[in-house]
N, C-alpha and C positions, 0 to 999 in steps of 0.2 A: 355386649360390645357393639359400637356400633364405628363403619367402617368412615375413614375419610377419603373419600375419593377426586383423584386425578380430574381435574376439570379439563371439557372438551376445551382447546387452546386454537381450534381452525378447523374449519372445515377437512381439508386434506391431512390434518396435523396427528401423530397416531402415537407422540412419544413427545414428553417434557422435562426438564431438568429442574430438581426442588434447589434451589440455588440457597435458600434457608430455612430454618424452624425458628418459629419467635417462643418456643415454648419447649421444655424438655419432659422425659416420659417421668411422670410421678404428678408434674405439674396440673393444678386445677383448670379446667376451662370453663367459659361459658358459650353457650350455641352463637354463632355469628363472632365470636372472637376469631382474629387472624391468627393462624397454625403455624403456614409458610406461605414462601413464596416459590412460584413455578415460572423456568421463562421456557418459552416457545423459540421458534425462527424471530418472530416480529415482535411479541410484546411480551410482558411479565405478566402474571395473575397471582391474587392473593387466594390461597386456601381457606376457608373457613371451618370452625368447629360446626358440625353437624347436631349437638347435642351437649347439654352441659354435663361435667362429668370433669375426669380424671383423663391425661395424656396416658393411654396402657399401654403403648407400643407405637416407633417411628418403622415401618415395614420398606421404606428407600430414603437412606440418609440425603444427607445434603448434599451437592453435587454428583449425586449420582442421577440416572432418567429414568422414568418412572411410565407405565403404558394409561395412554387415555381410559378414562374413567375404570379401572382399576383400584384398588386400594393401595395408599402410603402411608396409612397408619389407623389407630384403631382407638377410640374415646369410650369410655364402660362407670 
């Protein structure tokens, strides 16, 4: 498994909200496909696949917030 991690969103920034998932857990990925999205105070950022593979697990749904670079889900 390999994990997907929270991208740093600010320097000061320590916590971000996945606002969506463009992809549900069963669903195939390829590395550099868009997962979700994250918004910060100031901007939104897209998540990337880390690795091609299979969606195994969303570990913070959507709308909820998620800690910088920590894991929100898990590609195997």
């Amino acid at each position: 498994m390999t994990p997907i991690i929270m991208p740093q969103i600010g320097q000061d920034v320590e916590t971000g909200v996945i606002t969506r998932w463009t992809k549900a857990v069963g669903d195939a990925v390829k590395k550099g496909e868009v997962l979700a999205t994250v918004e910060g105070d100031k901007a939104a950022f897209d998540i990337e696949s880390p690795a091609d593979g299979v969606l195994l697990q969303i570990a913070v749904d959507a709308g909820k917030e998620g800690r910088v670079l920590d894991a929100v889900g898990f590609v195997g």
